[in-house]
One Martini backbone bead per residue (centre of mass of N, CA, C, O) as a GRO file, in nm:
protein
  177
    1UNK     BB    1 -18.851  17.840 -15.320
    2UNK     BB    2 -18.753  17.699 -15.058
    3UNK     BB    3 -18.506  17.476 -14.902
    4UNK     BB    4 -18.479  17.321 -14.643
    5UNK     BB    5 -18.195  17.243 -14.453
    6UNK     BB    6 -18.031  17.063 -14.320
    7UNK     BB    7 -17.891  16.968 -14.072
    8UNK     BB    8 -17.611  17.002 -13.909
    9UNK     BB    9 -17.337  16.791 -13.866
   10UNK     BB   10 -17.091  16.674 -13.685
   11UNK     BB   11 -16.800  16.581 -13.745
   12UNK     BB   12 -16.636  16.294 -13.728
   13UNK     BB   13 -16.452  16.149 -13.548
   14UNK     BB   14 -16.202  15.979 -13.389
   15UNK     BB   15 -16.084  15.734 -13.221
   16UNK     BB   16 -15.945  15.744 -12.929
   17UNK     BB   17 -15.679  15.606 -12.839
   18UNK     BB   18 -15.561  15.389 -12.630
   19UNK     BB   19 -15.475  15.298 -12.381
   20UNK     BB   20 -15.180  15.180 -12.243
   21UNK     BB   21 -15.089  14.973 -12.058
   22UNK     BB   22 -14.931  14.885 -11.814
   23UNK     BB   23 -14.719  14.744 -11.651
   24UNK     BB   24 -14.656  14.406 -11.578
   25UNK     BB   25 -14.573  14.196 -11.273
   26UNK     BB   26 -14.480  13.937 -11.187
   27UNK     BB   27 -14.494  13.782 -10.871
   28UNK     BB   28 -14.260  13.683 -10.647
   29UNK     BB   29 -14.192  13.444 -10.466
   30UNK     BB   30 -14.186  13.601 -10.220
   31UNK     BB   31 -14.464  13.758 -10.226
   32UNK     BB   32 -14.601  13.496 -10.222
   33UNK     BB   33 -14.502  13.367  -9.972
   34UNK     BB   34 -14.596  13.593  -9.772
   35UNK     BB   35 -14.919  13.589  -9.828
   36UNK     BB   36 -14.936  13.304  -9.777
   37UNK     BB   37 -14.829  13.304  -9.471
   38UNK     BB   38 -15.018  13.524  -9.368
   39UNK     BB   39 -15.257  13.392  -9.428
   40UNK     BB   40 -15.224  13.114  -9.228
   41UNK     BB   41 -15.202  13.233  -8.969
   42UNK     BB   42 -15.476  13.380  -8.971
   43UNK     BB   43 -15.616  13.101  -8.974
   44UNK     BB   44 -15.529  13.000  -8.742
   45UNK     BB   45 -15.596  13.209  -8.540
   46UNK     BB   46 -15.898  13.153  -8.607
   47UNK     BB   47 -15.881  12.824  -8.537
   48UNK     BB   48 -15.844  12.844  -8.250
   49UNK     BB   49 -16.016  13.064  -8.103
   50UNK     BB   50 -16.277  12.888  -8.181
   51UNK     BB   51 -16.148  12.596  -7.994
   52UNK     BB   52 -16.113  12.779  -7.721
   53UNK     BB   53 -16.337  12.960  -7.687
   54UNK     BB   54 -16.235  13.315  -7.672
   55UNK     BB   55 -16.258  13.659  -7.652
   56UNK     BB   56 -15.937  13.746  -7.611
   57UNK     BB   57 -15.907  13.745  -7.917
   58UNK     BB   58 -16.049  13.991  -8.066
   59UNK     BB   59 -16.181  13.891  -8.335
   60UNK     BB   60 -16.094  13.549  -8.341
   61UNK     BB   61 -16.299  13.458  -8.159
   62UNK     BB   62 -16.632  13.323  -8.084
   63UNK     BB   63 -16.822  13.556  -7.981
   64UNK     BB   64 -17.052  13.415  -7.770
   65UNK     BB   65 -17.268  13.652  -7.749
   66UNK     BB   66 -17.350  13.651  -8.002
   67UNK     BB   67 -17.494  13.333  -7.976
   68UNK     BB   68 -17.760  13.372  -7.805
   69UNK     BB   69 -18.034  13.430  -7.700
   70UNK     BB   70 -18.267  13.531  -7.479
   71UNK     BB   71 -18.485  13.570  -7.263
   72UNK     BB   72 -18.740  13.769  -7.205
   73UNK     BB   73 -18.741  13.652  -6.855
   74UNK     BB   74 -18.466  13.728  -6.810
   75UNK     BB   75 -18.184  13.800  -6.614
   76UNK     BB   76 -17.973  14.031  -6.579
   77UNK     BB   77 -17.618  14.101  -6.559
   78UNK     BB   78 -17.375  14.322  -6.359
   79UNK     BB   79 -17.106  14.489  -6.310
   80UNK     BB   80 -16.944  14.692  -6.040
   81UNK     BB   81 -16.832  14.941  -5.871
   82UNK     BB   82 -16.759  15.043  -5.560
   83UNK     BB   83 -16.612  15.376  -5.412
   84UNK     BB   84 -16.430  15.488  -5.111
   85UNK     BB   85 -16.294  15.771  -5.062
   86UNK     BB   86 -16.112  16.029  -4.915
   87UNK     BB   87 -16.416  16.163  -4.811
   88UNK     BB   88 -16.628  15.925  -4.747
   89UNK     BB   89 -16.734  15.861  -5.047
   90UNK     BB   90 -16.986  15.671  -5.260
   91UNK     BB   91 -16.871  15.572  -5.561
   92UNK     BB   92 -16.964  15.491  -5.888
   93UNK     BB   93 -16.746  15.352  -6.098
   94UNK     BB   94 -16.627  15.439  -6.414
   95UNK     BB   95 -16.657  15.188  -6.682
   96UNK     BB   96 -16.420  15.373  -6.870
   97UNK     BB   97 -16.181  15.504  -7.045
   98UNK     BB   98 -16.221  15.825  -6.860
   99UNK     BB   99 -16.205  15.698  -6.590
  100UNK     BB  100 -16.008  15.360  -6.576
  101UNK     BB  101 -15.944  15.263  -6.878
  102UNK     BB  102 -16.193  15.086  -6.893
  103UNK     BB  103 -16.441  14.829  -6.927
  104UNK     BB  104 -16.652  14.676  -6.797
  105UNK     BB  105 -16.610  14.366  -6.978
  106UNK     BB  106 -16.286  14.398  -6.885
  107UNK     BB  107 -16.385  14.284  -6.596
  108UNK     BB  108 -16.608  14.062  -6.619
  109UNK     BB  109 -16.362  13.868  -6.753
  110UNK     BB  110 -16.243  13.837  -6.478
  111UNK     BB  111 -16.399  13.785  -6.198
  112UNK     BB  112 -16.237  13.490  -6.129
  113UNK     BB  113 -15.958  13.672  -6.072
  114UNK     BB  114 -16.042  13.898  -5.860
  115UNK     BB  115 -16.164  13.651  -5.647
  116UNK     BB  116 -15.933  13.546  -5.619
  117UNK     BB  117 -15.759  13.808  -5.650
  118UNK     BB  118 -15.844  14.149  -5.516
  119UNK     BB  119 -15.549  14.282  -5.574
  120UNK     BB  120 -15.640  14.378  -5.864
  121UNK     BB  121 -15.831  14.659  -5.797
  122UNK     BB  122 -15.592  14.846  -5.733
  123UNK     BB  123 -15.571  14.923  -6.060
  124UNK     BB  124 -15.844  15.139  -6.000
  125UNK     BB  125 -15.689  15.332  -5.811
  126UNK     BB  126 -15.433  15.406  -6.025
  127UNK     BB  127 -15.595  15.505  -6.249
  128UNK     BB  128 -15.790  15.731  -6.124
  129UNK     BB  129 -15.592  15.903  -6.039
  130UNK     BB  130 -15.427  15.934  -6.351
  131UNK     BB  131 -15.693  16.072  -6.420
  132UNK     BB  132 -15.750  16.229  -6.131
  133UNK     BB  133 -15.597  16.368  -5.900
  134UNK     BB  134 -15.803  16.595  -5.826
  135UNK     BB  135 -15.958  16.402  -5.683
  136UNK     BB  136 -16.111  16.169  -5.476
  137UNK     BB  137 -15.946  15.902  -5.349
  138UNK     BB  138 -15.948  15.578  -5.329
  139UNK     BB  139 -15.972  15.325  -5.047
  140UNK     BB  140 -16.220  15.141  -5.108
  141UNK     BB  141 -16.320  14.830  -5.306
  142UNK     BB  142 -16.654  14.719  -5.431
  143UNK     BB  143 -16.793  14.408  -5.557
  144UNK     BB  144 -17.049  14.379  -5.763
  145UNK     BB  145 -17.403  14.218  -5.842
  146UNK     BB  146 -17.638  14.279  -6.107
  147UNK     BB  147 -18.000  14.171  -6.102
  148UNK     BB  148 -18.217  14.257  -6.355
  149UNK     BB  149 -18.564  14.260  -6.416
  150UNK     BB  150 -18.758  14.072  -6.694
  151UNK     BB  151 -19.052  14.177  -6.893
  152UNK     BB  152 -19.085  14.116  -7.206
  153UNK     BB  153 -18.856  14.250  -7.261
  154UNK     BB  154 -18.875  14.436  -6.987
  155UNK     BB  155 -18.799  14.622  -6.722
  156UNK     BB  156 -18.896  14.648  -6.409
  157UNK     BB  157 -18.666  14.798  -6.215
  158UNK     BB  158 -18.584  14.546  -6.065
  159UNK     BB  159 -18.343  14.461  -5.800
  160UNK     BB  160 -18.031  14.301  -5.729
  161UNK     BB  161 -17.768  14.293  -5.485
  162UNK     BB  162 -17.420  14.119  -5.505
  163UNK     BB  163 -17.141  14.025  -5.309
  164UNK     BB  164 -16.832  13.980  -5.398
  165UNK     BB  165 -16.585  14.191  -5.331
  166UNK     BB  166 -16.296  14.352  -5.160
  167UNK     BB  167 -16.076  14.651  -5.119
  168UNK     BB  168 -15.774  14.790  -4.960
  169UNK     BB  169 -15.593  15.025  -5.035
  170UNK     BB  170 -15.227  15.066  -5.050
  171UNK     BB  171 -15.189  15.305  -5.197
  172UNK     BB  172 -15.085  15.667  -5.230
  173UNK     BB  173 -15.235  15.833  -5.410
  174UNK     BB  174 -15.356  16.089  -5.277
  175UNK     BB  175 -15.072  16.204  -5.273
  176UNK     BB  176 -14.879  16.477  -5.268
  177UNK     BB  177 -14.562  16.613  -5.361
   0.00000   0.00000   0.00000
């Protein structure tokens, strides 16, 4: 009679040597200094921003749109620009990075210098040129606001155009050299 073998078992290995630590040197007076006074600016301009409650710092600003809920049956308003091209016809201004380098929101933060001075629209007549040479160029920019409105919480389809102010362009975009 035979007797069944134990399993063979692999010889137990030793354990590999420890990697050494790298070498660490501590940071020098100067270079905490610099993280100090960075991380100081920092928190100043954080600090400013919320006191004087504004946007135009963001992200460092109070973000205040994000700040408080709407009523369910609010209605909401939003800027566009109308214009008239050189071709006699009236379009609404892409108010977008490819339309005329601007979005929506940094016009609408503006609305209270445009209405002081509408010839602020000029640059919106001069972006659309240098991104668009060959369509047709405004010649009189119409800034109006819509008042759209929601019940529960949902557009009922109407709206109201309220004319804020225009401009009848200066510059000659759309001539060619």
């Amino acid at each position: 009679m035979t007797v069944p073998s134990a399993p063979k078992t692999p010889p137990v290995q030793p354990n590999p040597p420890e990697p050494t630590p790298a070498a660490t040197l501590p940071l020098s007076t100067a270079s905490k200094s610099w993280r100090f006074a960075g991380a100081l600016v920092g928190l100043i301009l954080l600090s400013i921003g919320q006191v004087i409650s504004t946007n135009d710092w963001y992200p460092l600003g109070s973000l205040s749109q994000y700040s408080y809920g709407r009523p369910l049956n609010a209605p909401t308003k939003a800027i566009r620009i109308i214009a008239t091209t050189t071709e006699g016809e009236e379009m609404r201004v892409p108010l977008n990075p490819k339309g005329v380098g601007v979005g929506r929101a940094e016009i609408e933060g503006q609305v209270t210098e445009i209405l002081a001075d509408p010839s602020r629209l000029e640059g919106i007549a001069r972006a659309w040129h240098g991104l668009h040479p060959h369509r047709p160029q405004f010649v009189q920019l119409r800034m109006e606001r819509t008042i759209s409105y929601i019940e529960n919480g949902k557009p009922t389809g109407e709206y109201d155009v309220e004319f804020l102010t225009e401009w009848t362009v200066k510059g000659n975009y759309g001539e060619q050299p």
